[in-house]
C-alpha positions as CSV (number, residue, x, y, z in Angstrom):
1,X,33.5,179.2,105.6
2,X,30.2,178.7,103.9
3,X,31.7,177.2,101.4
4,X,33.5,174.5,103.5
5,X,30.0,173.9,105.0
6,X,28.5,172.3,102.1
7,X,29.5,168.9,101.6
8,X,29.6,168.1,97.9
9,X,30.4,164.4,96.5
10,X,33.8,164.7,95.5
11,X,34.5,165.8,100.1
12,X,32.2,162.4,100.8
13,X,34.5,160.2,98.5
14,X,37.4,161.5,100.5
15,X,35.9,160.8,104.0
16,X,33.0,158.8,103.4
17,X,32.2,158.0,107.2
18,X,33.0,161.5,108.9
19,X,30.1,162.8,110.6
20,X,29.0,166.5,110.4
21,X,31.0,169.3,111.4
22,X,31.3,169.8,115.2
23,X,31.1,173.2,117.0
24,X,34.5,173.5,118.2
25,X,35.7,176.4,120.8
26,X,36.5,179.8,119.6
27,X,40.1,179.2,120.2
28,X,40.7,175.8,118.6
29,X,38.6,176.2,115.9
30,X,39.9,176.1,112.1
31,X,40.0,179.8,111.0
32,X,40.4,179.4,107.0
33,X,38.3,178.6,103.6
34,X,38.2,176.0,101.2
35,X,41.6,176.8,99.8
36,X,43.7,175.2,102.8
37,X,42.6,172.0,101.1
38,X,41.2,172.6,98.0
39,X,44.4,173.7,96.5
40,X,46.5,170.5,97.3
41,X,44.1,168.6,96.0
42,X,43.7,170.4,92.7
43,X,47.6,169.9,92.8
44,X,47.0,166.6,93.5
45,X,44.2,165.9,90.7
46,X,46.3,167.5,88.0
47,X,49.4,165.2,89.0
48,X,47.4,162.1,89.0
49,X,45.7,163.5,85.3
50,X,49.3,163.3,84.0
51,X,50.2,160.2,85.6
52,X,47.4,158.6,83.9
53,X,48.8,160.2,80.3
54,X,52.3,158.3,81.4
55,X,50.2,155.3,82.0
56,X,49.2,155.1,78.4
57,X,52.7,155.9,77.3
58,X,54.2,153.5,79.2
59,X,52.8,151.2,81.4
60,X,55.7,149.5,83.1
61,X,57.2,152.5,84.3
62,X,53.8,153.7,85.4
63,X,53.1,150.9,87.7
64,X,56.1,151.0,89.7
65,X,56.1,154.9,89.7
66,X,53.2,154.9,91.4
67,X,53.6,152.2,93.9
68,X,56.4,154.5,95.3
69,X,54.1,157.2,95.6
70,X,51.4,155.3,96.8
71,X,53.6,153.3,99.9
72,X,54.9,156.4,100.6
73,X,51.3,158.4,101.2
74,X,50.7,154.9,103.2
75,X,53.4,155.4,105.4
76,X,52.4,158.4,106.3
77,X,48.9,157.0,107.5
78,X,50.7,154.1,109.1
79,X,53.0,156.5,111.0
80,X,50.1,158.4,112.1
81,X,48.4,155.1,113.4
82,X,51.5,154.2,115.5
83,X,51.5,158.1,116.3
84,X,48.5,157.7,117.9
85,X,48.3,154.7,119.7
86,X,51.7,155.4,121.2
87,X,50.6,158.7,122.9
88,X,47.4,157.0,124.0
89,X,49.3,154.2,125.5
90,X,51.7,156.3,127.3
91,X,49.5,159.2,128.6
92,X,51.4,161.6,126.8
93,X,51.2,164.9,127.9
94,X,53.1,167.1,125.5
95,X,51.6,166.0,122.1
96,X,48.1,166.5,122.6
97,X,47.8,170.0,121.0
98,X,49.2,168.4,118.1
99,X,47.7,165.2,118.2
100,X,44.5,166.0,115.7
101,X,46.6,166.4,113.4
102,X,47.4,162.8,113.4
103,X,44.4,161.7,114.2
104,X,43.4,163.7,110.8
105,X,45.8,161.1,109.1
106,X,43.8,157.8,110.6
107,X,41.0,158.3,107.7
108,X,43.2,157.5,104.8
109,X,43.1,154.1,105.0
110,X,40.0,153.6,103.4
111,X,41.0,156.3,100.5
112,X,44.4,154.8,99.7
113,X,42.7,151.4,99.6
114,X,40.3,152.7,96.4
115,X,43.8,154.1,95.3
116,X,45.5,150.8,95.2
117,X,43.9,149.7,92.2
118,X,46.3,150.7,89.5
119,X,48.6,148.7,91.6
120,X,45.9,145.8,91.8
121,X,45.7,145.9,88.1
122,X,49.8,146.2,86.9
123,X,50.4,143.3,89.7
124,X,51.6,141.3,86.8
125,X,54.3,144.1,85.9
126,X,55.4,144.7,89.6
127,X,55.6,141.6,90.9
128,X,57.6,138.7,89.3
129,X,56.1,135.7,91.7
130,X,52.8,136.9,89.6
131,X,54.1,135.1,86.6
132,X,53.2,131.1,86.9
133,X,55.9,130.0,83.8
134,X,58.2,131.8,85.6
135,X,57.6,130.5,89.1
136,X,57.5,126.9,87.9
137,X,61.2,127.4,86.5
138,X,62.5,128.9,89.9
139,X,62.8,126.6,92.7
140,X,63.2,129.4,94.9
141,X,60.1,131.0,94.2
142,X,58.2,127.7,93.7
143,X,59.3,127.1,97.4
144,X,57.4,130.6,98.2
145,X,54.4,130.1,96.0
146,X,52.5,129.1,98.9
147,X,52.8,132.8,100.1
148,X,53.4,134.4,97.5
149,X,50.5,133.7,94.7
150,X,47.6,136.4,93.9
151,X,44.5,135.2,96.0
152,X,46.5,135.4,99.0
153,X,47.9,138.9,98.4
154,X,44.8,140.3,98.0
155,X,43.5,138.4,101.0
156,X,46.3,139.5,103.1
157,X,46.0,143.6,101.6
158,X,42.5,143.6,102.3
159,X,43.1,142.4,105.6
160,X,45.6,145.1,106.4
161,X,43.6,147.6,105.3
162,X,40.5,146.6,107.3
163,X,42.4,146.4,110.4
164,X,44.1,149.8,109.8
165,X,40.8,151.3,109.2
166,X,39.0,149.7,112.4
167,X,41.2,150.8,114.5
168,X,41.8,154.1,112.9
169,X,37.9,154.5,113.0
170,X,37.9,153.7,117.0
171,X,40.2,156.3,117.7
172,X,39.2,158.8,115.7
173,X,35.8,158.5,117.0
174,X,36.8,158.2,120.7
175,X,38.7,161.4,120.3
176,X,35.7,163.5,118.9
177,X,33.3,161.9,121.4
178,X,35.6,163.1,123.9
179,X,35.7,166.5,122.7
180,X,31.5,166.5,122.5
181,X,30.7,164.8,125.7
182,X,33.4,164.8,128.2
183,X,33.0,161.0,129.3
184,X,35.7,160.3,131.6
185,X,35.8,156.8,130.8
186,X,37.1,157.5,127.2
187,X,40.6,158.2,127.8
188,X,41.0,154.6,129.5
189,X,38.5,153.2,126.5
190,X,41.2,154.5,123.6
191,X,44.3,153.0,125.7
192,X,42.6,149.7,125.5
193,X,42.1,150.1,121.8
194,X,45.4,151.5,121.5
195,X,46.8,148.5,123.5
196,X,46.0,145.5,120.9
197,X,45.6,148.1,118.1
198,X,49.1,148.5,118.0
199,X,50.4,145.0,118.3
200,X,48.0,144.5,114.9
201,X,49.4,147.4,113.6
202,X,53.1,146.6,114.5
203,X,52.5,143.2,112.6
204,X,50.1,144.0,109.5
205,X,53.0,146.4,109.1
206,X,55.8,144.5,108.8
207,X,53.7,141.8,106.7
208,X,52.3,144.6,104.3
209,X,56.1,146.1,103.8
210,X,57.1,142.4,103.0
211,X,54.2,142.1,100.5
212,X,54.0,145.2,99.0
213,X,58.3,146.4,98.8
214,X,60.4,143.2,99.3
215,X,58.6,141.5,97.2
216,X,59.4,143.1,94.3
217,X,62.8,141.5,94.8
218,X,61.5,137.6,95.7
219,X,64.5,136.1,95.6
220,X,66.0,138.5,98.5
221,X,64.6,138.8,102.3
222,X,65.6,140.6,105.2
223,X,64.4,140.2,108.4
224,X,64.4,143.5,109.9
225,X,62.9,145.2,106.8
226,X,60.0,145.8,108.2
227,X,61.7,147.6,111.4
228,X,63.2,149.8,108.2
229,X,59.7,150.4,107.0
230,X,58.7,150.9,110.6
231,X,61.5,153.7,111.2
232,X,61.3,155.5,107.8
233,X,57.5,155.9,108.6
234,X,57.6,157.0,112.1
235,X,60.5,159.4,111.6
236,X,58.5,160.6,108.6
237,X,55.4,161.9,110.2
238,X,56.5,163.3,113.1
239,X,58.2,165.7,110.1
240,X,54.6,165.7,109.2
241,X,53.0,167.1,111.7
242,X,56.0,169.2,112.3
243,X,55.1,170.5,109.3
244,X,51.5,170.8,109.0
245,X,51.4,172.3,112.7
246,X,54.1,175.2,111.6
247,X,51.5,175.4,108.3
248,X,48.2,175.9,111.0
249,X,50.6,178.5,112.5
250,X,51.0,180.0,109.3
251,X,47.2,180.4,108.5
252,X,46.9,181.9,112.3
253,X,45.8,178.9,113.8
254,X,46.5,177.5,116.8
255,X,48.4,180.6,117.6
256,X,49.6,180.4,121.3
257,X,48.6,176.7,121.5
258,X,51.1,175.1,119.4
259,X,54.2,176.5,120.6
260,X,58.2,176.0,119.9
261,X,58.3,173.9,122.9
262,X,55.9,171.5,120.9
263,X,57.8,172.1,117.8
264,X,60.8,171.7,119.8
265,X,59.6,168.1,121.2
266,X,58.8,166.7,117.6
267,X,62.1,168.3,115.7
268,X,63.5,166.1,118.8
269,X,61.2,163.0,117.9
270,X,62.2,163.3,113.8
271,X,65.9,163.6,114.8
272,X,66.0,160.7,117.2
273,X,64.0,158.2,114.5
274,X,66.2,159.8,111.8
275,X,69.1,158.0,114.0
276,X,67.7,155.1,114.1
277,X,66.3,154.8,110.6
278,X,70.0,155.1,110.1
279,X,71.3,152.4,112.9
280,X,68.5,150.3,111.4
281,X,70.0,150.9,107.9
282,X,73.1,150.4,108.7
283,X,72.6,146.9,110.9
284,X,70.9,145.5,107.7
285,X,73.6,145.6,105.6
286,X,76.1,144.9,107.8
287,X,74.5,141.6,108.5
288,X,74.0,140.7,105.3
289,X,77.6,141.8,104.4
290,X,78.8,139.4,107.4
291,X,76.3,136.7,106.0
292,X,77.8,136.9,102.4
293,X,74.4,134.5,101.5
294,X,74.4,135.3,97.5
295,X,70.8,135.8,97.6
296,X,70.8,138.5,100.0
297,X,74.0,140.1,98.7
298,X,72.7,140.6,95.3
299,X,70.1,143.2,96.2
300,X,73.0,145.2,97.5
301,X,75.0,144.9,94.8
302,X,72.1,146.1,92.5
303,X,72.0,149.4,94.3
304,X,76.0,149.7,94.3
305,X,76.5,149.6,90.4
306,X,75.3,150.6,87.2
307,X,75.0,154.5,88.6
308,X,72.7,153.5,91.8
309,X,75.6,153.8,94.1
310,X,75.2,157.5,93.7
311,X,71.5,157.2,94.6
312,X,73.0,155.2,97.6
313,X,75.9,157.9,98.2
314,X,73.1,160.7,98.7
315,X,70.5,158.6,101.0
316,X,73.6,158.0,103.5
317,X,74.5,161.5,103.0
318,X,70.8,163.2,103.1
319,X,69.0,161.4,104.8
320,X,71.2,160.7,107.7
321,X,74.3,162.7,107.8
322,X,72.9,166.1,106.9
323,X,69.9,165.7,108.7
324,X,72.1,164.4,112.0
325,X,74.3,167.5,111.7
326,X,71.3,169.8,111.5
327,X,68.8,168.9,113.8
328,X,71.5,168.4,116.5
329,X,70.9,171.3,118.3
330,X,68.3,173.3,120.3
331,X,68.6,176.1,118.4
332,X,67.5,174.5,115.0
333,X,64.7,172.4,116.6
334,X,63.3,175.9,117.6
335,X,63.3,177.6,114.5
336,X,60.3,177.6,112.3
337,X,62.1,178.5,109.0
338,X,64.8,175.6,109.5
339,X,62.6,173.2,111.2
340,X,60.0,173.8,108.2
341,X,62.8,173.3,105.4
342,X,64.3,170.1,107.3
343,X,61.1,168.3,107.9
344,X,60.3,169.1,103.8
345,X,64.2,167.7,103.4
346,X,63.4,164.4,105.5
347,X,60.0,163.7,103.2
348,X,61.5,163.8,100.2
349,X,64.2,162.0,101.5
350,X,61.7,159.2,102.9
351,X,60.1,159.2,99.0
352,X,63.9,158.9,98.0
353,X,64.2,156.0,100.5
354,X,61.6,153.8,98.9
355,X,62.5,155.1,95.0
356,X,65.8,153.4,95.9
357,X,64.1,150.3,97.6
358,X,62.1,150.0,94.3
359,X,62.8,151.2,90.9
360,X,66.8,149.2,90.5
361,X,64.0,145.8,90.6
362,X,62.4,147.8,87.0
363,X,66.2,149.6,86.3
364,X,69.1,147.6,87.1
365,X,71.6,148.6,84.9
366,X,70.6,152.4,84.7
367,X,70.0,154.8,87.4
368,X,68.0,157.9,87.3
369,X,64.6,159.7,88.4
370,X,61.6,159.5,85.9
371,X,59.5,162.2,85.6
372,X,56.2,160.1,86.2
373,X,58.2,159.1,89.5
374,X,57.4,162.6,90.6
375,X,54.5,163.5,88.6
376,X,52.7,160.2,90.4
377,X,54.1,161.2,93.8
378,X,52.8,164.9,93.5
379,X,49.8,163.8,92.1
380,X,49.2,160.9,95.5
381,X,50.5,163.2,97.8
382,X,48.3,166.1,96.9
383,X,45.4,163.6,97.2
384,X,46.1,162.6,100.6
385,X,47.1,166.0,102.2
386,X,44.0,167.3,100.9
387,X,42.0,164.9,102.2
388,X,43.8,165.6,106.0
389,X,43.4,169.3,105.6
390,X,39.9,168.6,105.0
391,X,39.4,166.5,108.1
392,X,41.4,169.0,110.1
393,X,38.9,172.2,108.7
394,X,35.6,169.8,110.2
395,X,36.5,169.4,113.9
396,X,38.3,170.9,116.2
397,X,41.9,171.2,115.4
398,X,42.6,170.1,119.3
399,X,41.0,167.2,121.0
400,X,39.2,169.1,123.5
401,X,38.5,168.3,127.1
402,X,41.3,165.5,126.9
403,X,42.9,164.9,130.2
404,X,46.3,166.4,129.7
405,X,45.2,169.6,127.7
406,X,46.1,172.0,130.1
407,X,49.2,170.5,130.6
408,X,50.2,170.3,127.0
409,X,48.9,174.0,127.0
410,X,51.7,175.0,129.9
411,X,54.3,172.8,128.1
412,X,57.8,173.5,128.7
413,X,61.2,172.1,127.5
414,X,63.8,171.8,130.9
């Protein structure tokens, strides 16, 4: 522990406005070393190292390598932001032994933002609306050149990002002050923020998964892509903090806090958004297959030819059918081993997810997995865990004196 004490330069980068570690209770407290997050960020480091060896090798691959890994450790922060408000917003009892965890997630905004600059600077590779000869040529993106040009992409992302991080800020502070003070007044103060917070959220959302995924594809649009984005992301970190709770368990925290009646609520949660990621999915392309509009057919037919139908085979069949099938019953939901391997299924799934959204726009007529695809989303991932497992290690790893702590302490499935 006296190691995770000190501070250095590299911990500030990560969480640049967290304040000095609180004293938190006995029982709640993190009981670990530096490892618990040191490690995935070393993992994290060396991945990003050799990413940066496949951007000099090639470039163009690089750029949209990354971006998958970089919207997907966003999604995870996103999903964590609507986490949050939600259980704020409907005085949820059960989570809140779990809900620092999320919370942990709310500082990443402003880390991921200094990570968006490779995609910043390969904006010319990614994005085809970039090019000016070839926007003057194409009617239909000279008729969205008023949206889609460079100043107002940035303007937009920078936007997003300082919203995300304001209200992510709010809470997060709100919940500590709690903890330290008491103040019954705060629990009514975060459902206020939590009230407009996520109606910005819900719509920076949906704008930033236009921007920054469709996009890529300028000619299509879909509009319920960003309910896709939406449900991939919220489906994806309840597995999160499925997983990083059973993790706590591992390293004998929150032993007797977090129990399999919480595990049990949030195995529920990731099976029910797995449904409707799928329903989602599914009313997508049927509407566009109804529509039969030739610019919103040809993205599907991109990703049913040319070997991506497989890719599109195994998302139906792992990240919905399998994971239907599996977490469909009590039994599973409440087993740590199964629950542990299916919430690691359902995030590689969700990377899988938005590899197939992205890379047929840079590989049309050949399929496949790069290895800087994974390298780059190793490397991003590491990064951002890290950084959460370091959060977690400086508080209290349970909002403390929150109004419904002793009930989520006595909480039982009927």
């Amino acid at each position: 522990m006296a190691i995770l004490d000190k501070s250095s330069f590299l911990m500030q980068l990560i969480d640049p406005f967290a304040p000095t570690r609180d004293r938190a209770s006995e029982e709640f407290r993190f009981r670990g070393d530096w490892r618990a997050w040191g490690i995935p960020l070393l993992v994290g480091g060396i991945g990003l190292v050799f990413s940066l060896v496949g951007w000099a090798v090639d470039p163009h691959q690089f750029y949209f390598s990354y971006l998958i890994g970089w919207v997907f450790c966003l999604s995870l922060a996103i999903g964590a932001l609507f986490f949050v408000q939600i259980q704020h917003l409907t005085k949820a009892r059960w989570s809140v032994v779990v809900r620092r965890i999320g919370e942990s997630m709310l500082w990443a905004f402003p880390l991921l933002a200094v990570l968006s600059i490779p995609i910043l600077i390969g904006m010319h590779d990614l994005f085809h609306w970039t090019h000016a000869d070839v926007v003057e040529q194409d009617p239909v993106l000279a008729g969205k050149s008023a949206y889609l040009n460079v100043p107002f992409f940035l303007i937009r992302l920078a936007f997003y990002f300082l919203m995300w991080s304001i209200v992510g800020y709010k809470l997060y502070r709100l919940s500590l002050e709690q903890g330290r003070t008491g103040d019954p007044d705060i629990p009514a103060r975060q459902r206020k923020v939590s009230a407009w917070g996520l109606a910005v959220t819900s719509v920076t959302t949906a704008f930033a998964s236009y921007d920054l995924l469709m996009s890529l594809d300028p000619h299509w649009y879909s509009t319920i892509f960003g309910v896709y984005f939406f449900a991939g992301s919220f489906m994806a970190i309840h597995a999160s903090i499925a997983l990083v709770a059973m993790a706590l368990l591992g390293m004998n925290n929150l032993r007797n806090i977090v129990t399999r009646e919480h595990l049990q609520d949030l195995g529920k949660m990731t099976f029910g958004f797995v449904v409707f990621w799928a329903y989602i999915a599914f009313s997508q392309y049927m509407l566009i297959w109804y529509g039969n509009i030739p610019e919103e057919t040809i993205w599907y037919r991109h990703r049913l030819e040319h070997g991506w139908e497989v890719h599109s085979a195994i998302l139906l069949i792992a990240h919905f059918i399998i994971p239907f099938l599996v977490l469909l019953p009590r039994s599973t939901k409440r087993s740590i081993p199964i629950l542990s391997f299916m919430c690691v299924w359902l995030l590689v799934m969700h990377w899988f997810d938005f590899h197939w959204l992205a890379m047929p726009v840079l590989h049309p007529d050949e399929a496949g997995v790069h290895l800087l695809d994974v390298v780059s989303w190793i490397g991003l991932l590491g990064i951002f865990v890290g950084s959460g497992m370091y959060r977690l290690a400086r508080h209290s790893l349970v909002p403390e004196r929150a109004p419904y702590l002793a009930e989520s302490l006595r909480f039982e499935n009927t």
